[in-house]
C-alpha positions as a Python dict, from the first residue, in 0.01 Angstrom:
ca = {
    (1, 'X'): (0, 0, 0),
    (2, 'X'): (-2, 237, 276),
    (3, 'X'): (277, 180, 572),
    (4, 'X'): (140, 337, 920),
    (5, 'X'): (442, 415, 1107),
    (6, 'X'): (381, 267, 1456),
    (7, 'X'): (603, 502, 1691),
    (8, 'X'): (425, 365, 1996),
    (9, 'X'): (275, 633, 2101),
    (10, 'X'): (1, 717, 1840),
    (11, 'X'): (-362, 573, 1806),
    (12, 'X'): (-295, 321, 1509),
    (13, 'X'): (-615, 175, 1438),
    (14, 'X'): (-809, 460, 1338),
    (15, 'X'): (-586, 574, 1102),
    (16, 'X'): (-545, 177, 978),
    (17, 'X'): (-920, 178, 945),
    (18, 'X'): (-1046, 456, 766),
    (19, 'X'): (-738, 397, 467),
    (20, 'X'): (-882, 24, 422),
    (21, 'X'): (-1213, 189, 483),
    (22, 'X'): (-1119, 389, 143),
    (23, 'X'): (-1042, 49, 21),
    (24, 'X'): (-687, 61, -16),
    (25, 'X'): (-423, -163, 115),
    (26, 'X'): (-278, -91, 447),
    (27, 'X'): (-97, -195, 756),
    (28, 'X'): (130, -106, 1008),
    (29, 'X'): (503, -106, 1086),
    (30, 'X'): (732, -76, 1347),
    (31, 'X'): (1002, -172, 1140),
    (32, 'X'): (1250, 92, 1005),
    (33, 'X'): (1394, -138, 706),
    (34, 'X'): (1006, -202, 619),
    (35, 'X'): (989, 141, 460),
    (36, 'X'): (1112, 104, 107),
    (37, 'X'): (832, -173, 45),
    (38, 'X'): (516, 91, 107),
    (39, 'X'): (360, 352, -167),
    (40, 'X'): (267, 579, 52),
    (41, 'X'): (386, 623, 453),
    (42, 'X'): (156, 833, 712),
    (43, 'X'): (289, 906, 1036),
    (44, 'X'): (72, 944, 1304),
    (45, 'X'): (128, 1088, 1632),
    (46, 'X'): (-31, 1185, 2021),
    (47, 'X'): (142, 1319, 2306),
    (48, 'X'): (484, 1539, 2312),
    (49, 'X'): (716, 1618, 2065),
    (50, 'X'): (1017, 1508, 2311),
    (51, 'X'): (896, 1178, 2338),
    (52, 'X'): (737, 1128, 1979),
    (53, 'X'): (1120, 1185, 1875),
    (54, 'X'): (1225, 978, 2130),
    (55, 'X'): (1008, 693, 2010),
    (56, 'X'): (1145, 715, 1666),
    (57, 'X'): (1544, 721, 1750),
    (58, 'X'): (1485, 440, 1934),
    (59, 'X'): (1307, 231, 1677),
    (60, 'X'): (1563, 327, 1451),
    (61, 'X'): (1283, 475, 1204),
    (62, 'X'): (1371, 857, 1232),
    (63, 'X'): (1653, 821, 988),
    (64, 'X'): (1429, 561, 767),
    (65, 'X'): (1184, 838, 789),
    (66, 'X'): (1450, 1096, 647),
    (67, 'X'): (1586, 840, 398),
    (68, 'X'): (1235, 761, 230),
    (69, 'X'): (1125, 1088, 226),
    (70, 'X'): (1459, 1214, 25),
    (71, 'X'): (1373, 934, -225),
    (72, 'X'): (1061, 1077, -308),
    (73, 'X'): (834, 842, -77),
    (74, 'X'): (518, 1031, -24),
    (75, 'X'): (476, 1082, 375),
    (76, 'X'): (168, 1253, 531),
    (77, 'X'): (249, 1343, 951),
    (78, 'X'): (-91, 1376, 1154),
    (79, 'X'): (-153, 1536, 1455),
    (80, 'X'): (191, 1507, 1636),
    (81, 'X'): (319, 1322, 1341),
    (82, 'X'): (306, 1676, 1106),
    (83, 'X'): (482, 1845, 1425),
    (84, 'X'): (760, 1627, 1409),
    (85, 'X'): (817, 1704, 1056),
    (86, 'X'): (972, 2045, 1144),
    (87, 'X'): (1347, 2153, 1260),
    (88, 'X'): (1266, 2178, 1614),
    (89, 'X'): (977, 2160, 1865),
    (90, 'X'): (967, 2421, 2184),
    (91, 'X'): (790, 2175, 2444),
    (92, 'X'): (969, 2096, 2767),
    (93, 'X'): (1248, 2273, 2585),
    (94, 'X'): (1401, 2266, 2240),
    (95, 'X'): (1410, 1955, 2021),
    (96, 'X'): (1492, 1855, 1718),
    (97, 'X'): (1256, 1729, 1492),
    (98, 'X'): (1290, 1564, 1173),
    (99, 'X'): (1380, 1860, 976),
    (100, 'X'): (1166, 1750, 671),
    (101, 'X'): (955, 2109, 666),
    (102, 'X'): (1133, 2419, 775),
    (103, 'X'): (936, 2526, 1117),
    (104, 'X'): (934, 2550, 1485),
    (105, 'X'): (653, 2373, 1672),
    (106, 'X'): (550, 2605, 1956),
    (107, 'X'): (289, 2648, 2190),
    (108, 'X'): (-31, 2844, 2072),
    (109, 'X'): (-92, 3213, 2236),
    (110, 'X'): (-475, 3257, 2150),
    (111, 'X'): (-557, 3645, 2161),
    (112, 'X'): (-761, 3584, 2488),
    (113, 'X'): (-901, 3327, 2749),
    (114, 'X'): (-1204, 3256, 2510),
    (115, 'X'): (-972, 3084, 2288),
    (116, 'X'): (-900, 2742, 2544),
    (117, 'X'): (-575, 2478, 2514),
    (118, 'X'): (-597, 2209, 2424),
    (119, 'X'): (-750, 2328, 2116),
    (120, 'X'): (-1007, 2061, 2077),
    (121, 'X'): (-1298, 1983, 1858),
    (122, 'X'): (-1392, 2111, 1509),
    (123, 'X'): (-1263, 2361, 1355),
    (124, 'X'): (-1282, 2493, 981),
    (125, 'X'): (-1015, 2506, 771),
    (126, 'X'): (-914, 2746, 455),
    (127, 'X'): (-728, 2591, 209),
    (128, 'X'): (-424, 2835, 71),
    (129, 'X'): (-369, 2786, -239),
    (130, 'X'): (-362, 2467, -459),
    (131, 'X'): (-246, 2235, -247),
    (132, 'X'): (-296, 1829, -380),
    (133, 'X'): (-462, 1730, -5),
    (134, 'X'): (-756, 1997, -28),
    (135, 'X'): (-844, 1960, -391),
    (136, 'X'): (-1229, 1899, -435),
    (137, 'X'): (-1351, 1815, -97),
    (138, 'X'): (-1690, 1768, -40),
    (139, 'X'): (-1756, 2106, 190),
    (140, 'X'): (-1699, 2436, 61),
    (141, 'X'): (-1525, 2565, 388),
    (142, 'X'): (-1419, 2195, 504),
    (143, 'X'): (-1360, 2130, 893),
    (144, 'X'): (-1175, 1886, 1069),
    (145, 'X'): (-1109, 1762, 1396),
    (146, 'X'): (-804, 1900, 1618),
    (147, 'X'): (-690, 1817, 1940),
    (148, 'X'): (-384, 2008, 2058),
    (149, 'X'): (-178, 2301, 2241),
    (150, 'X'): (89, 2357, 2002),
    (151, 'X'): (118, 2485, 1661),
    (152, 'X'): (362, 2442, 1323),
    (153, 'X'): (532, 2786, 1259),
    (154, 'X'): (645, 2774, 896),
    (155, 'X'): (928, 3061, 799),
    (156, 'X'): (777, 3077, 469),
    (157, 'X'): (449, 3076, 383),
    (158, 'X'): (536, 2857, 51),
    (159, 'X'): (472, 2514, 278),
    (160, 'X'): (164, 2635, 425),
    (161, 'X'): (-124, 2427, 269),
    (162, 'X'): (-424, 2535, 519),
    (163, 'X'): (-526, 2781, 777),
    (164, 'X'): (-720, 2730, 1114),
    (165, 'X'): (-848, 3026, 1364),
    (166, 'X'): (-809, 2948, 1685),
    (167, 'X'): (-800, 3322, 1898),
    (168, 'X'): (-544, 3386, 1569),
    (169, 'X'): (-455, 3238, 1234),
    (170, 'X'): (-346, 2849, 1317),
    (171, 'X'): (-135, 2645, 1061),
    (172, 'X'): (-380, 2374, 995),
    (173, 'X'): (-139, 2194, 701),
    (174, 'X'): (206, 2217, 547),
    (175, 'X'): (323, 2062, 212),
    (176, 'X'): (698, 2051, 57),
    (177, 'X'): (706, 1853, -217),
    (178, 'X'): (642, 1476, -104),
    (179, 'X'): (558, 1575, 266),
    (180, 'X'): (263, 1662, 370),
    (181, 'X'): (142, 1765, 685),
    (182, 'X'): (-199, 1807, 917),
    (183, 'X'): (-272, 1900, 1230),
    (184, 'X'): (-597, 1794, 1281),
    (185, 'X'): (-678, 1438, 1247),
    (186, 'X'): (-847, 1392, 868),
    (187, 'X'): (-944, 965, 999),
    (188, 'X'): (-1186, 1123, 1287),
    (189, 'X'): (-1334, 1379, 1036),
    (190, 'X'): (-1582, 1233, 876),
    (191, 'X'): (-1637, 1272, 488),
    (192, 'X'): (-1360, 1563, 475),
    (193, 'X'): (-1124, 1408, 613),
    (194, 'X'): (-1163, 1070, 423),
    (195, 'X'): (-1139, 1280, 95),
    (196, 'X'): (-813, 1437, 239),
    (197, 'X'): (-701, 1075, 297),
    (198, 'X'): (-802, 936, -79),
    (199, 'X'): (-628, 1278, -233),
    (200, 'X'): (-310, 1171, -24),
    (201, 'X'): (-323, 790, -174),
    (202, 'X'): (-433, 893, -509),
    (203, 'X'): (-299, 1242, -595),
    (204, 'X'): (56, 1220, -377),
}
């Protein structure tokens, strides 16, 4: 069974949805002693990276977060949620984040006013590497749906999973061991982003 980490400020029901859509068990959670009992855990997320951390010290559920995550828990962040995975977001000044991927979440400097923020809409993605989330999706040259002004900056390549172009090279997913990251959101991306979702339940 899938646990959807309900931070408060995230769009639950999509995400709820399309993993029973998939046909496996899910629900959601608030609680931060609830995590142990759930397979799998997928943290979604909208809004700022001061307040999504906000949300989660005051549930309790950052450290439960942390603490399932070193026991091996597979956890998938979307949108927000993969931000938060990192050391330290930029926005409204410096934050710390979770610290589960190594990586400051800053905002995106397209090469030129073509290249709008928000980023929003579809975008394709290139898979680097053998990553367990991208392994035989539908597409050829999958694309997902993004919606956002700030980006993942990984130190090391190693727990970069996927690429985006957005007026430059955009870190579209990150992977380190058991968590697993996206920045776009896979449950509003149609047959792509369903497979993503089954590879996450099936192969994580």
């Amino acid at each position: 069974m899938a646990g959807i980490i309900d931070s408060g400020i995230c769009n639950l029901s999509s995400v709820l949805n399309a993993v029973r859509l998939l046909g496996f068990a899910a629900e959601s959670t608030s609680d931060p002693d609830a995590l142990p009992r759930y397979s799998h855990l997928i943290l979604p997320g909208v809004g700022s990276f001061p307040k999504g951390m906000e949300s989660l010290r005051a549930l309790g559920m950052d450290q439960s977060i942390i603490a399932a995550a070193a026991a091996g828990k597979p956890l998938l962040g979307v949108c927000l949620g993969m931000q938060l995975l990192a050391g330290e977001g930029a926005e409204f000044g410096p934050t710390r984040g979770l610290g589960l991927i190594p990586g400051k979440v800053d905002l995106l400097t397209p090469s030129s006013a073509e290249f709008r923020l928000p980023h929003i809409g579809w975008n394709d993605v290139k898979p680097v590497g053998d990553f367990r989330l991208f392994r035989d999706l539908p597409d050829p040259v999958p694309s997902f749906y993004f919606v956002h002004s700030y980006g993942f900056n990984a130190p090391s390549a190693a727990e970069v999973s996927a690429l985006t172009d957005h007026g430059g090279p955009v870190v579209a997913a990150v992977e380190k061991d058991n968590v697993y990251g996206v920045q776009f959101h896979p449950e509003k991306s149609q047959r792509c982003g369903l497979a993503l979702l089954t590879n996450f339940m099936t192969r994580c």
